[in-house]
C-alpha positions in Angstrom: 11.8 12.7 -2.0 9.1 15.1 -3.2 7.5 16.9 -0.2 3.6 16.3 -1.9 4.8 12.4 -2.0 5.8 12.7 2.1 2.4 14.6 2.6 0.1 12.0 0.7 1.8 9.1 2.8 1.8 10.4 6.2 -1.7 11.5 5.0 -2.6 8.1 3.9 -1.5 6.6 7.0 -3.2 8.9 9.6 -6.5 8.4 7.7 -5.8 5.1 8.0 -5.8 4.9 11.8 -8.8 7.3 12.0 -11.1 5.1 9.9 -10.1 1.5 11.7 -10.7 3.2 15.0 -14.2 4.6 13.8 -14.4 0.6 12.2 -13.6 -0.6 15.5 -15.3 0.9 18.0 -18.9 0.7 19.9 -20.8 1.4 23.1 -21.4 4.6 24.5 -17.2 5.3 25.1 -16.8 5.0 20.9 -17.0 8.7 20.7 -14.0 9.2 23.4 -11.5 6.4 21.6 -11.9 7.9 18.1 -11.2 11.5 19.6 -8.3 10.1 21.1 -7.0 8.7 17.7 -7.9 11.7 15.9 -5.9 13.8 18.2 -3.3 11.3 18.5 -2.8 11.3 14.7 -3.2 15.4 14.3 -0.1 15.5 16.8 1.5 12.5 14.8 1.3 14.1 11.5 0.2 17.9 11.3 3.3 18.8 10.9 3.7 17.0 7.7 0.3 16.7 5.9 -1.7 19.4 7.5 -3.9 16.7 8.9 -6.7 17.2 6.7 -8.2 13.8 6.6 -11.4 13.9 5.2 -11.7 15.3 0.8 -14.1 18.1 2.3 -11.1 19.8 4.8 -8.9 19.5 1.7 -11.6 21.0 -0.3 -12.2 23.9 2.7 -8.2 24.4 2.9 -8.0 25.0 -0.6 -11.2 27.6 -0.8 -10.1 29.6 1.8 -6.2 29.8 -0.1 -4.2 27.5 2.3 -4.1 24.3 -0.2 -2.9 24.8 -3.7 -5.1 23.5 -6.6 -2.9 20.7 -7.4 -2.7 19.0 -3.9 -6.7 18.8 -4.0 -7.2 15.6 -5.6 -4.2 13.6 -4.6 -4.9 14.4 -1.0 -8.8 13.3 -1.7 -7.0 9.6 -3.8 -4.6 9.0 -0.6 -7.5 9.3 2.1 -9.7 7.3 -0.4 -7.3 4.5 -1.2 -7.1 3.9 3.3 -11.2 3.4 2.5 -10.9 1.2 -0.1 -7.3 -0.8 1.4 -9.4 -2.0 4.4 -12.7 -3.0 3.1 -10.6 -5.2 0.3 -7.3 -6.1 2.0 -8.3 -6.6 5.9 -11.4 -7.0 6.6 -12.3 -10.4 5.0 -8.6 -11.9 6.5 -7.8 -10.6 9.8 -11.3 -9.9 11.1 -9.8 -6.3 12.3 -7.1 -8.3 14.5 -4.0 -6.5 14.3 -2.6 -7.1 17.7 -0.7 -10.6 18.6 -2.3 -9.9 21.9 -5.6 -9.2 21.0 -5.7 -12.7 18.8 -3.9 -14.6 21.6 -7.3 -13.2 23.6 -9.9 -13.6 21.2 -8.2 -17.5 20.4 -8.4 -18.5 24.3 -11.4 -17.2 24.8 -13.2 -18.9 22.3 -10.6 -22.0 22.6 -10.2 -22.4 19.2 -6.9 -23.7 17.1 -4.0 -21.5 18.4 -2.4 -22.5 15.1 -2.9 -18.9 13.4 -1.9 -17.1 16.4 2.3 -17.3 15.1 0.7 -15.6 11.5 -0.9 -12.7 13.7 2.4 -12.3 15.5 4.5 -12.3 11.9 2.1 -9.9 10.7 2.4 -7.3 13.5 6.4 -7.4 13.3 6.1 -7.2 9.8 3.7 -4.1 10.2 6.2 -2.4 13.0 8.6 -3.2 10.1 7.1 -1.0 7.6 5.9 1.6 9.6 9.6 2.0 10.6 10.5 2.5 7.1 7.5 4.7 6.2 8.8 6.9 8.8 12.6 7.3 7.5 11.2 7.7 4.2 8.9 10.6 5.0 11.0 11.9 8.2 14.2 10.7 6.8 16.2 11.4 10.2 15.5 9.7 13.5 
C-alpha cells in the first residue's frame, strides 16, 4: 500500500473525530472535550499522517519545507471529504447517535419505539468492524 494512501486515511479518519466532537459538544466544558479528542487523535495518528488536520497546517508544513508539494492538496480533499461525509451521510439519519448506549438512553428517556435501537446496535458493530480493517490496512500488523 502506498504510504500517501495510509497518510490520507488515517488523516481522514482523525479529522473525522475532531469535527463530530466540535459537532457535538456545548456548555462551558466543550472546550475541554474537543481538546481531549484532538490530543487523543494527535497521539492516535501523528505517527502516520503528521496530524495536520486542518488545509491551513498542511499549507504551513509545506511553506516552511516539511510537506512536499504533492501531498498539499490530497491532504486538504481527505480532511474536506470528513466535512462533507457528515453533513450528507449522518446527520439527517442518525441525528449524531453513534453509540448503542447513547440511543438506548436517548429512546427511554423520551419513551419512544425501541424498534430502531437493534439498527443503532448493527451500525456500531459494523463501524468497530471497519475501523478494525482501516487499521490493518494502514498499520498492516497488529
Amino acid at each position: 500500500m502506498h504510504i500517501l494512501a495510509k497518510k490520507l486515511v488515517v488523516e481522514f479518519i482523525d479529522a473525522f473525530f475532531l469535527v463530530f466532537a466540535i459537532g457535538i459538544s456545548s456548555g462551558d466544558l466543550a472546550p475541554f472535550a474537543i481538546t481531549g479528542v484532538l490530543i487523543a487523535m494527535i497521539f492516535a495518528g501523528a505517527h502516520i499522517s503528521g496530524a495536520h488536520y486542518n488545509p491551513a497546517v498542511t499549507v504551513s508544513l509545506f511553506l516552511r519545507g516539511s510537506a512536499p508539494v504533492r501531498e498539499v492538496f490530497p491532504y486538504g480533499l481527505a480532511i474536506g471529504f470528513v466535512i462533507f461525509g457528515g453533513m450528507i451521510l449522518v446527520g439527517p439519519v442518525s441525528g449524531a447517535v453513534f453509540n448503542p448506549a447513547v440511543a438506548a438512553g436517548l429512546f427511554v428517556r423520551s419513551a419512544t419505539d425501541l424498534s430502531m435501537l437493534g439498527l443503532y446496535t448493527a451500525a456500531s458493530l459494523a463501524g468497530g468492524v471497519a475501523a478494525a480493517f482501516v487499521f490493518l490496512f494502514t498499520k498492516g500488523e497488529k
